[in-house]
C-alpha positions in Angstrom: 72.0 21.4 170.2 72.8 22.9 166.9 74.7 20.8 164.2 77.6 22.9 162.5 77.9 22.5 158.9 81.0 21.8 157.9 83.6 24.3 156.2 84.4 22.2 153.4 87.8 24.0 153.1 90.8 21.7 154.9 94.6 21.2 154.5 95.4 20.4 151.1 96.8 16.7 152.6 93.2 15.7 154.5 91.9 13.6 152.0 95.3 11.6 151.7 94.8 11.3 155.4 91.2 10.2 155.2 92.5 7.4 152.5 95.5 6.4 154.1 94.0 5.5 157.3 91.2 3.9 155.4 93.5 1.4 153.9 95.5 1.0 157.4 92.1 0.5 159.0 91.0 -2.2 156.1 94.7 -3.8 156.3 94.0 -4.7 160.1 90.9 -6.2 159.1 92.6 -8.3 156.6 95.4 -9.4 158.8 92.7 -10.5 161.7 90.7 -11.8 158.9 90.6 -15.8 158.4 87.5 -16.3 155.7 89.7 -16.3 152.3 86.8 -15.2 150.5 86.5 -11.8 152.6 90.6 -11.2 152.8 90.4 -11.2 148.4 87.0 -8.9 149.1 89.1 -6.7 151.2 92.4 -6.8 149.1 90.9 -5.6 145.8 89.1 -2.6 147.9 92.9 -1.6 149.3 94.2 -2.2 145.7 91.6 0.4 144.4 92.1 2.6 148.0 96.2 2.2 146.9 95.9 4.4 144.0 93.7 6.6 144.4 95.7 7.5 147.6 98.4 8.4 144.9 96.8 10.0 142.5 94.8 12.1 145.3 98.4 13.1 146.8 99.7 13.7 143.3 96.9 16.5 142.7 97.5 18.2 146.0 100.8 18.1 145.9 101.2 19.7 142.6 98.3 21.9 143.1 101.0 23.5 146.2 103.8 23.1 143.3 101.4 25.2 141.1 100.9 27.7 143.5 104.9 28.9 143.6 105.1 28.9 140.0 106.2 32.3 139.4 104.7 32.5 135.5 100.7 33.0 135.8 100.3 31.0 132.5 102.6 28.2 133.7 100.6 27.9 136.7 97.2 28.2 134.7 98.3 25.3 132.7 99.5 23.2 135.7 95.8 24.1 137.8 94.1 22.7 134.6 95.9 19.9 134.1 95.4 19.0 137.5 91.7 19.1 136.4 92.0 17.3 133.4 94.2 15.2 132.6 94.5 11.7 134.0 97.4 10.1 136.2 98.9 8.2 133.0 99.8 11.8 131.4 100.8 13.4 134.7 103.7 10.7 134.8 104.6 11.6 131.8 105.2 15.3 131.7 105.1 16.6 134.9 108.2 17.1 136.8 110.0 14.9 139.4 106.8 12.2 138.2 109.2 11.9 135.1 112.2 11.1 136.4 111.2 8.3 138.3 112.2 5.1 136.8 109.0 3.4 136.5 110.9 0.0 135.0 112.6 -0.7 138.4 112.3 -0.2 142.0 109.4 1.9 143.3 108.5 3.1 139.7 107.9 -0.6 138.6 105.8 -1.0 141.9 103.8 1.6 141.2 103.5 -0.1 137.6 102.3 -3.1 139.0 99.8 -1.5 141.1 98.1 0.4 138.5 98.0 -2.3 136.1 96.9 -5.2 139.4 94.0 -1.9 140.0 93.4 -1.5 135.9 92.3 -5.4 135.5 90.6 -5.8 138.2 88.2 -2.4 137.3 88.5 -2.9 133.5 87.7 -6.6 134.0 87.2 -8.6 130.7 85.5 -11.5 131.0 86.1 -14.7 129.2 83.9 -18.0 128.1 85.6 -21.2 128.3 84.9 -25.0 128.3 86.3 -27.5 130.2 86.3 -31.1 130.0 85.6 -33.1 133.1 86.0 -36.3 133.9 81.8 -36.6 133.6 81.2 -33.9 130.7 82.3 -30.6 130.1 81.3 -27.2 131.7 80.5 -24.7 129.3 80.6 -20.7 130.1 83.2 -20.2 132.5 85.4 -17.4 133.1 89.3 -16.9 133.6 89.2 -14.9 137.5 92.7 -15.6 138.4 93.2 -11.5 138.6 91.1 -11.7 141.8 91.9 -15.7 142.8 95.5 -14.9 143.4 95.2 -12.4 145.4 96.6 -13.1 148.9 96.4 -12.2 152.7 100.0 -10.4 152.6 99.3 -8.5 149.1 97.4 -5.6 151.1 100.4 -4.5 153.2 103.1 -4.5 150.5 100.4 -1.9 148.7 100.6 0.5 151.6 104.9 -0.1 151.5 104.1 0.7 147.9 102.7 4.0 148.0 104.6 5.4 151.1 107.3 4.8 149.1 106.2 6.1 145.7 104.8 8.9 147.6 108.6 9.7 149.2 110.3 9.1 146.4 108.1 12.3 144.7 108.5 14.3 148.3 112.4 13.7 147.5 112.5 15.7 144.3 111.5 18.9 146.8 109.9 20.9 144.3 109.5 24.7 144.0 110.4 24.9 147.4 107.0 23.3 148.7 107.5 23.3 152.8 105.0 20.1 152.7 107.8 17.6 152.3 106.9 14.9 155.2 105.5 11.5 154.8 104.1 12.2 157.7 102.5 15.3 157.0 101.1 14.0 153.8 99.6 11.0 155.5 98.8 11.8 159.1 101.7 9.7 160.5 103.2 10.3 163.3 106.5 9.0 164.5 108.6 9.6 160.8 
């Protein structure tokens, strides 16, 4: 039998797909999950899964937002900052990203996720001493970022982005027909 290569062209939303069930698929392992260690293991990968989900729906999305722009140099502009600049900066400036509240409600969420995602990739390590009853123990390291984490923490990220990813679907911009959850992440049922 002959293998077909693959296309490599899809709907702009597959790889929002292909992340979202990811994290569903690694939040059932956590939830039938009983070694602690594995559940944190698995938590920080869904933390990391969380946002790039986001930021991976942000560039499609706006890459279809780019696409109505009636101005060619607008929409030059928008297609390179897509390219270029990073998620921080797209918050910013871009619109319906910048009129979300990101000091309450799903704004603050989303917040908390990217800086939860930030320590835990730009991890700084400490060295610290601490007296025992016998001694002290010399070169240890703060890792509460990753101790805390919990069995529960995994499925409040997924609430997280569905809902930061709605709350950007609600601003319906430039008339882009893609405006369902559940198109943007293979649900079914919304």
């Amino acid at each position: 039998m002959k293998k077909i290569k693959p296309l490599g062209k899809s709907a702009p939303h597959r790889l929002t797909w292909v992340y979202y069930h990811m994290m569903t698929d690694l939040i059932n392992e956590i939830n039938s999950e009983d070694d602690n260690e594995k559940i944190k293991q698995k938590t920080v990968l869904t933390i990391f899964l969380a946002l790039n989900l986001i930021e991976t729906f942000i560039n499609s999305y706006f890459r279809l937002v780019a696409e109505r722009i009636g101005d060619p140099v607008k929409k030059k502009k928008m297609i390179e900052d897509i390219n270029k600049e990073g998620i921080e900066w797209k918050i910013k400036n871009w619109p319906g990203l910048n009129k979300i509240d990101y000091g309450k409600g799903i704004g603050q969420k989303f917040k908390k996720l990217k800086g939860l995602r930030n320590d835990l990739v730009h991890y700084k390590p400490t060295y610290e001493r601490v007296r025992t009853f016998d001694g002290e123990l010399e070169g240890l390291t703060d890792t509460r970022i990753y101790d805390h984490l919990e069995k529960d923490q995994a499925g409040k990220l997924l609430k997280t982005v569905e809902d930061f990813i709605d709350e950007v679907l609600r601003f319906n911009l430039r008339g882009v027909k893609e405006q369902s959850i559940a198109i943007w992440l293979g649900k079914t049922g919304k």
